[in-house]
C-alpha positions as CSV (number, residue, x, y, z in Angstrom):
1,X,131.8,-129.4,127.5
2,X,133.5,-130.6,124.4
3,X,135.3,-128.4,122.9
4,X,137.0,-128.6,119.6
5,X,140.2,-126.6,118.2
6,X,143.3,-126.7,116.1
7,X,145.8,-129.8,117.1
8,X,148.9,-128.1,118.5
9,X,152.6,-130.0,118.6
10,X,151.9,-129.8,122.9
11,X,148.9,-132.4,121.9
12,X,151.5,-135.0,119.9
13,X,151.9,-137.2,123.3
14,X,148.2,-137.7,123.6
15,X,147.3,-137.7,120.1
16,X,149.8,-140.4,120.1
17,X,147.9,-142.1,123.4
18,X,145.0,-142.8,121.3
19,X,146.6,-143.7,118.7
20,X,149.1,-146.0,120.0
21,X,146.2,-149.1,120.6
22,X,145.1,-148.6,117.3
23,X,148.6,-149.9,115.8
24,X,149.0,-152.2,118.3
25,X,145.7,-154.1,118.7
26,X,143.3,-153.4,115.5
27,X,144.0,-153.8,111.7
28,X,142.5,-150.1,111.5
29,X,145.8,-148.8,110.6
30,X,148.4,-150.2,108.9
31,X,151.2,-149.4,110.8
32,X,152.9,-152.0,112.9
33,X,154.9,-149.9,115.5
34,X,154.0,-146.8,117.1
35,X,155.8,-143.7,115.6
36,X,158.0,-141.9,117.8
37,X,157.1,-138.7,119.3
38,X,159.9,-137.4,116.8
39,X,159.0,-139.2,113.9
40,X,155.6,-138.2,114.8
41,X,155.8,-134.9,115.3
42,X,157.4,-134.5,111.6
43,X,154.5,-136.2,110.4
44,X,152.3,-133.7,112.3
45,X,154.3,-130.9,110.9
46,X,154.2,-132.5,107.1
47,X,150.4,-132.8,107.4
48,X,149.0,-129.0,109.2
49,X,151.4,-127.7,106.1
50,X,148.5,-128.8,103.7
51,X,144.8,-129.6,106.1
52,X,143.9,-129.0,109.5
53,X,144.4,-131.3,112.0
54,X,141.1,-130.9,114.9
55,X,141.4,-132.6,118.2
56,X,138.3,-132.6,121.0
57,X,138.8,-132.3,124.3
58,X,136.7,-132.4,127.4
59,X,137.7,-131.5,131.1
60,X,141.3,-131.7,129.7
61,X,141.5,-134.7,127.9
62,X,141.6,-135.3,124.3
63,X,138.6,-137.2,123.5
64,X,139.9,-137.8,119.7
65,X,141.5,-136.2,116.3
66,X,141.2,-135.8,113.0
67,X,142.9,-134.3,110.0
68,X,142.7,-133.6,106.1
69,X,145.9,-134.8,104.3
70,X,146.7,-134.3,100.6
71,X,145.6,-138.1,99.2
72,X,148.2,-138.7,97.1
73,X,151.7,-136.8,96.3
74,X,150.8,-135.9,92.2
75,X,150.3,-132.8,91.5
76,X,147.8,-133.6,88.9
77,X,145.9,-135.3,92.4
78,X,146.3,-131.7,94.3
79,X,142.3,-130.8,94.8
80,X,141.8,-134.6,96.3
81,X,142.0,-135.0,99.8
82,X,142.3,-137.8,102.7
83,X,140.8,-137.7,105.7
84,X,141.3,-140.0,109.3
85,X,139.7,-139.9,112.6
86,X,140.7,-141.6,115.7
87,X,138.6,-141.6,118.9
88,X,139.3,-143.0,122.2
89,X,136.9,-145.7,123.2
90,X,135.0,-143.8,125.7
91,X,134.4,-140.9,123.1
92,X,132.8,-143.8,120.8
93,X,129.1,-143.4,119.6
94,X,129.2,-139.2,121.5
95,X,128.8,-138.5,117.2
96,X,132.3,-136.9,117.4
97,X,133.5,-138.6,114.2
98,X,130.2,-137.0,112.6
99,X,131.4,-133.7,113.6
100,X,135.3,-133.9,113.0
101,X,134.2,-135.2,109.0
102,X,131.5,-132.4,108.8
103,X,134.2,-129.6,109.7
104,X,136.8,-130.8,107.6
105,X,134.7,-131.6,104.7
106,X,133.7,-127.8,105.1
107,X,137.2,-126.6,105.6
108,X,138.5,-129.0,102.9
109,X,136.2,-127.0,100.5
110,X,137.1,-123.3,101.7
111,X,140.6,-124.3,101.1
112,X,139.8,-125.3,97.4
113,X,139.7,-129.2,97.5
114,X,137.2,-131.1,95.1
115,X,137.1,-134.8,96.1
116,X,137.9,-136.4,99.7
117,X,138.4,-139.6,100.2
118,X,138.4,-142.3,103.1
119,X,139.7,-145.3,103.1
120,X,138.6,-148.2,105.5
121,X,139.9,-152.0,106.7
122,X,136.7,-153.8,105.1
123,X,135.7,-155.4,108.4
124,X,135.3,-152.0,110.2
125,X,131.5,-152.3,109.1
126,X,131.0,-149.5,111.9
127,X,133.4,-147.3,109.9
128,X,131.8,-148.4,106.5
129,X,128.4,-147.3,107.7
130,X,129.5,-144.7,108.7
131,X,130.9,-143.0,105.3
132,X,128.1,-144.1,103.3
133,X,125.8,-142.3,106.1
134,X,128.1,-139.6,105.3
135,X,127.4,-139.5,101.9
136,X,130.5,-141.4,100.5
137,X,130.3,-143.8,98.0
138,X,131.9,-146.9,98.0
139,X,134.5,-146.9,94.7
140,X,136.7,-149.8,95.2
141,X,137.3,-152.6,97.1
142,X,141.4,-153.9,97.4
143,X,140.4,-157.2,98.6
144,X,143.6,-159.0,101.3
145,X,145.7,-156.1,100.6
146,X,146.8,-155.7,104.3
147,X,148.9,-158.2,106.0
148,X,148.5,-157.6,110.2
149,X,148.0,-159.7,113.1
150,X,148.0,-162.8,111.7
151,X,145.8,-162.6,108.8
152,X,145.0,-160.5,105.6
153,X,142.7,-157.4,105.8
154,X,141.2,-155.7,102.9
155,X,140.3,-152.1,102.7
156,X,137.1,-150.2,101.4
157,X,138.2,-146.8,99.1
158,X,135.3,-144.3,100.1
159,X,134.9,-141.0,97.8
160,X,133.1,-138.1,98.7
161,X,132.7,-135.0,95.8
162,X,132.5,-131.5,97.5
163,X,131.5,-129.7,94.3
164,X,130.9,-131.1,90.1
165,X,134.1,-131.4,88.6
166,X,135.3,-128.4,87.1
167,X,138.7,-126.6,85.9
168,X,139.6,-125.9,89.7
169,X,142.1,-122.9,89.3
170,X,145.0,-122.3,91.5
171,X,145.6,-125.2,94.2
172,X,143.8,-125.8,97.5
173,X,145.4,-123.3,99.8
174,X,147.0,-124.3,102.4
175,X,145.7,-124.6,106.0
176,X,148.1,-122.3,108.0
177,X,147.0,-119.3,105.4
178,X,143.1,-119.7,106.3
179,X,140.9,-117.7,107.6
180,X,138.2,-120.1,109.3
181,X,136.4,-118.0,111.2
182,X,133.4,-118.0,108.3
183,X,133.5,-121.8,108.8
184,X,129.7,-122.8,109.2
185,X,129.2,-124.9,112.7
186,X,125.9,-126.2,111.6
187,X,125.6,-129.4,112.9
188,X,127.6,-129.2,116.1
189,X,125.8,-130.1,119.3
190,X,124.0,-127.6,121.7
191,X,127.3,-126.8,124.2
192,X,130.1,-127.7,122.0
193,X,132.8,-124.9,121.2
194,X,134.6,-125.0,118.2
195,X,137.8,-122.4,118.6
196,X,139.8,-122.2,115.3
């Protein structure tokens, strides 16, 4: 059974398992070395003070993460949001990522955000197709803007509105003061959990 909860700092080491070939091996992320578990784990801390950070697991592995991030450090920016998934190979195709984006899309809205975005190396078609099946439209393309293994890599900026744009109030709130447990699971497979 899958079962999908609230990353905890005990997760760090295999968060950083599947991340780790990502750095090394694919232009999917930018980063050339793989944080430590310190520098890592500051990281984590920076980024469950604003979103959740979900990771699945199944018979005691972790299957894959994801996490809502502020997108950019303004405060005139604070209602628009970033969010990342990485899955281990094996999890690929299971419609994990499908899941992890509808939850946080969700919680990203309970917590007062207005616009999410998700940005993409533009040869990760899979990844492309994948937020436009989502519903997120493609709003800029920052052609050879990533230098990694060898070559230049451009990304695709994907933008996804969670409500009209309006006077938003008082800013999102942040994750560690939800409540989620009015968080819809519509969507999630027949014999998932979800325990938040």
């Amino acid at each position: 059974m899958v079962r999908i909860r609230l990353a905890r700092e005990s997760d760090i080491p295999a968060i950083l398992d599947i991340y780790g070939p990502y750095i090394l091996n694919t232009p999917i992320t930018f980063e050339y070395t793989v944080p430590t578990v310190a520098g890592f784990t500051n990281r984590f801390r920076a980024i469950t003070a604003v979103g959740p950070w979900l990771v699945a697991e199944e018979d005691g592995t972790l299957l894959g993460y994801a996490y809502l991030d502020r997108a950019f450090e303004r405060m005139a920016y604070r209602w628009a949001a970033d969010l990342s998934v990485y899955l281990r190979p094996e999890a690929a195709g299971k419609g994990l990522g499908r899941v992890f984006y509808t939850l946080l899309e969700r919680m990203g809205a309970m917590q007062g955000y207005q616009v999410l975005y998700g940005l993409v190396t533009s040869e990760n078609q899979i990844s492309c197709r994948f937020h436009e099946a989502m519903g997120y439209r493609l709003t800029a393309v920052l052609p050879d803007c990533g230098y990694k293994l060898g070559r230049w890599h451009g990304v695709h900026w994907y933008e996804k509105r969670l409500c009209a744009p309006c006077d938003p109030g008082a800013f999102p709130k942040a994750a560690p003061d939800m409540d989620w447990s009015a968080l819809c699971l519509d969507g999630v497979p027949d014999g998932w959990e979800v325990a938040l």
